[in-house]
PyMOL CGO cylinders between C-alpha atoms (Angstrom):
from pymol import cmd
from pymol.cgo import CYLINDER

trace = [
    CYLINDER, 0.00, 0.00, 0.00, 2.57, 2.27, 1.16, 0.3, 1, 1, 1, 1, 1, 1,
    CYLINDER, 2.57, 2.27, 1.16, 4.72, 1.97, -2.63, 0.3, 1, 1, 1, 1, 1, 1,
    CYLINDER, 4.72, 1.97, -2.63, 1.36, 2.12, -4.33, 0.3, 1, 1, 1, 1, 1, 1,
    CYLINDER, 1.36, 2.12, -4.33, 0.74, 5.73, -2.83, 0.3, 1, 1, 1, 1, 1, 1,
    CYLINDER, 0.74, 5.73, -2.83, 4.89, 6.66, -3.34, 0.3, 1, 1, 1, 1, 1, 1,
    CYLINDER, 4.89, 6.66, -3.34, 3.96, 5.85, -7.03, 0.3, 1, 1, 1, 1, 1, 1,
    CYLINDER, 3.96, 5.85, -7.03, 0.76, 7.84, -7.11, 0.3, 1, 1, 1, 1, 1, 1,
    CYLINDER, 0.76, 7.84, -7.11, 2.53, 10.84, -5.62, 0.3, 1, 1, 1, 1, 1, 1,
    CYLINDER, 2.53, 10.84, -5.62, 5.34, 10.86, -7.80, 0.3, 1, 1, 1, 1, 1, 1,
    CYLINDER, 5.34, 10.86, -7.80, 3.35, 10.55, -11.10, 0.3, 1, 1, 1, 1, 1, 1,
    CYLINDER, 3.35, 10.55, -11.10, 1.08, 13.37, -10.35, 0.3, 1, 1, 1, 1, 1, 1,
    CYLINDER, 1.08, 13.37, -10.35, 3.78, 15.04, -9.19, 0.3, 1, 1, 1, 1, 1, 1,
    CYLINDER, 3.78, 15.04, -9.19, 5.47, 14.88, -12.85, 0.3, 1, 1, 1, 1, 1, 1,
    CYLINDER, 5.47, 14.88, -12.85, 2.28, 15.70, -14.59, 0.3, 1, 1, 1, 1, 1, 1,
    CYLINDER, 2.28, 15.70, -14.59, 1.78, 18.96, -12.26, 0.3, 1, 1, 1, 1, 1, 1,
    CYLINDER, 1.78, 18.96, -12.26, 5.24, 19.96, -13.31, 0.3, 1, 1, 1, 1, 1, 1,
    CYLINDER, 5.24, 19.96, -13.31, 5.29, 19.70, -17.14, 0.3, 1, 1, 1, 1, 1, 1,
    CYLINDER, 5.29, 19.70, -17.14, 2.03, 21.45, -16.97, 0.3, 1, 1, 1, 1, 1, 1,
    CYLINDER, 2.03, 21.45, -16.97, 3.50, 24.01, -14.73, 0.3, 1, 1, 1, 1, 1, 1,
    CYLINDER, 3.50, 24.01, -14.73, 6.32, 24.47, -17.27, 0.3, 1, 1, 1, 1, 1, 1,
    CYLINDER, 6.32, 24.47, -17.27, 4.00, 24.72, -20.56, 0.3, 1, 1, 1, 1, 1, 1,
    CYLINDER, 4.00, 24.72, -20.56, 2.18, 27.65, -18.51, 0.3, 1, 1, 1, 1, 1, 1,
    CYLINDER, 2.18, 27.65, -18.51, 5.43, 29.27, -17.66, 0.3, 1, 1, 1, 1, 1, 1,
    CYLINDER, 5.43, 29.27, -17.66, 6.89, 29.07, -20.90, 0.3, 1, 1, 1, 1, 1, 1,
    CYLINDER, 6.89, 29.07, -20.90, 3.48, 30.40, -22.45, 0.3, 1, 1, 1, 1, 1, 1,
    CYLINDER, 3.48, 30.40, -22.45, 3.55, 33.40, -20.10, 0.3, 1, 1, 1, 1, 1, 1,
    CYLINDER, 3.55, 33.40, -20.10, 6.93, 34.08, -21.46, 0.3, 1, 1, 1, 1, 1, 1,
    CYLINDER, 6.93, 34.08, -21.46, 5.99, 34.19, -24.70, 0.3, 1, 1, 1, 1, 1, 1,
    CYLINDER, 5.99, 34.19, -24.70, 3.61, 36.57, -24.33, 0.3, 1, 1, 1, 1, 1, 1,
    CYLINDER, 3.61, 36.57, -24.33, 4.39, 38.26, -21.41, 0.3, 1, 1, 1, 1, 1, 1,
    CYLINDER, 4.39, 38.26, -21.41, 5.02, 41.84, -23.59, 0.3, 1, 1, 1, 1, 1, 1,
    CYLINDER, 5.02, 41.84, -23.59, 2.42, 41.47, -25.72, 0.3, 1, 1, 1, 1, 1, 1,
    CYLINDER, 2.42, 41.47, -25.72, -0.04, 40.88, -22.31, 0.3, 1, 1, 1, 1, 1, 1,
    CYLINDER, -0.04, 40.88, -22.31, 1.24, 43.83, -21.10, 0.3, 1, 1, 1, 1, 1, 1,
    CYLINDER, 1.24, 43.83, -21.10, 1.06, 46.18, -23.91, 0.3, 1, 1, 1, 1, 1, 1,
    CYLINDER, 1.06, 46.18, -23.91, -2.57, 45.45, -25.44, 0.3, 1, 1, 1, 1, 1, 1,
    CYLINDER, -2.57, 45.45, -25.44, -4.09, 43.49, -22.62, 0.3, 1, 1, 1, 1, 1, 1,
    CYLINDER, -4.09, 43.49, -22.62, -3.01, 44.97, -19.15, 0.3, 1, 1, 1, 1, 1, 1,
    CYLINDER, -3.01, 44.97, -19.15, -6.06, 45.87, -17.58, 0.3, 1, 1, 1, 1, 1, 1,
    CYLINDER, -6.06, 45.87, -17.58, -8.18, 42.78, -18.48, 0.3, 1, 1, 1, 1, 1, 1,
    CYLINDER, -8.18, 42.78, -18.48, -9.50, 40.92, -15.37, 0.3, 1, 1, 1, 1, 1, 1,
    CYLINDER, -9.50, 40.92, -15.37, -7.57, 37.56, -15.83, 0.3, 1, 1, 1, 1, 1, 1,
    CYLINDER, -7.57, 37.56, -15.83, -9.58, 34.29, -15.77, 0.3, 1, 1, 1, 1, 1, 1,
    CYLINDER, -9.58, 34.29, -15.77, -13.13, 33.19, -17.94, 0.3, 1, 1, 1, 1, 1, 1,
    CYLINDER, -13.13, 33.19, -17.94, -10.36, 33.16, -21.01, 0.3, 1, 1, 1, 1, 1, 1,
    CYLINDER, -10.36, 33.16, -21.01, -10.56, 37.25, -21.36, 0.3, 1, 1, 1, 1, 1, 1,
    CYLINDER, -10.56, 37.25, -21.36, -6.95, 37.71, -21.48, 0.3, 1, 1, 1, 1, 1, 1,
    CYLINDER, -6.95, 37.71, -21.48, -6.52, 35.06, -24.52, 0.3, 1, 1, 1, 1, 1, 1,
    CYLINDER, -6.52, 35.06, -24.52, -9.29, 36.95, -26.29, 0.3, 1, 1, 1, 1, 1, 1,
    CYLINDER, -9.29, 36.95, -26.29, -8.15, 40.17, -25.60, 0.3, 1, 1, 1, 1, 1, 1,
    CYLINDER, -8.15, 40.17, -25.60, -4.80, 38.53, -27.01, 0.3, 1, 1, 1, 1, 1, 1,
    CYLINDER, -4.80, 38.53, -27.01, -6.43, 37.16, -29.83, 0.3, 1, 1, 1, 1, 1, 1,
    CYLINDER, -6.43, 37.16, -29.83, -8.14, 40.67, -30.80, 0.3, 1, 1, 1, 1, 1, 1,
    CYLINDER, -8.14, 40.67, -30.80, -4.92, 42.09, -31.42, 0.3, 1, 1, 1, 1, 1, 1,
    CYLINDER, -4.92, 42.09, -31.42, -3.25, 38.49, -33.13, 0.3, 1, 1, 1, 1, 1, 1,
    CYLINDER, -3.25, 38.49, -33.13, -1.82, 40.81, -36.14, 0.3, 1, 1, 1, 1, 1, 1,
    CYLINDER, -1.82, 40.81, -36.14, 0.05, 42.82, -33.53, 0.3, 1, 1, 1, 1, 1, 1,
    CYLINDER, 0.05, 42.82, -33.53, 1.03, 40.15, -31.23, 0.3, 1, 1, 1, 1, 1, 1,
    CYLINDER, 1.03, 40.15, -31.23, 5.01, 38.42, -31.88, 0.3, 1, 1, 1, 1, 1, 1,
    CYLINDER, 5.01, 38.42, -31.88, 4.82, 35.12, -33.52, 0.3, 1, 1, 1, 1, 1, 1,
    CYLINDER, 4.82, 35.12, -33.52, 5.79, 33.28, -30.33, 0.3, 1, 1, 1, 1, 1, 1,
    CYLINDER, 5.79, 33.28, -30.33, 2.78, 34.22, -28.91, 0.3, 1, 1, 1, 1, 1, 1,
    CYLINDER, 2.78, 34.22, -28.91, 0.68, 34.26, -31.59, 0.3, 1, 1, 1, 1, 1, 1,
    CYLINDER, 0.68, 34.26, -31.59, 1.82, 30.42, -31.80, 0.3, 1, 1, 1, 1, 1, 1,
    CYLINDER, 1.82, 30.42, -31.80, 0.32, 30.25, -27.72, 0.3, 1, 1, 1, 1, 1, 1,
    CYLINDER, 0.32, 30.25, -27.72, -2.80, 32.09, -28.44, 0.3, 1, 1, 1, 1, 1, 1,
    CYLINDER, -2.80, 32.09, -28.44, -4.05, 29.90, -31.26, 0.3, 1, 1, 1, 1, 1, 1,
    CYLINDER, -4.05, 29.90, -31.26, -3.23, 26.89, -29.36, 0.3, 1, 1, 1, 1, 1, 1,
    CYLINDER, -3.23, 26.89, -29.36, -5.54, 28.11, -27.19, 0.3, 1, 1, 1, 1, 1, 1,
    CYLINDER, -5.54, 28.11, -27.19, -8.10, 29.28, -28.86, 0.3, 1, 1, 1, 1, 1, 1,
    CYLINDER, -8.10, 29.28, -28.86, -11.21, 26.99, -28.93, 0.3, 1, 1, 1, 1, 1, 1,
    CYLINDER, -11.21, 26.99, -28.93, -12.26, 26.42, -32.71, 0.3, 1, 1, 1, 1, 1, 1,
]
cmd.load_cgo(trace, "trace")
């Protein structure tokens, strides 16, 4: 029982962090674009990616790679 929960633990522990580091590495790629067209948008609901995605002809291409991939549709 007690290797059974070790194993449990450690895989979600993995999964947490390569999520955490997509997330980090999409803030990063937008992180100037947020603040320049998108700053005062309440974050959560998806309002910041479609404040992002308003302005996709503006935005650099690394983020313009982040906001389609995360754009329903």
């Amino acid at each position: 029982m007690r290797i059974a929960l070790s194993v449990l633990f450690l895989a979600t522990q993995m999964a947490t962090t390569a999520a955490l580091a997509q997330t980090a590495s999409e803030r990063e790629a937008c992180e100037a674009d947020y603040k320049k067209f998108c700053s005062g948008v309440q974050q959560g609901g998806g309002r910041v990616i479609k404040c992002l995605s308003d302005h996709m002809s503006e935005l650099t291409p690394e983020c313009q790679k982040v906001v389609k991939a995360n754009t329903p549709g």
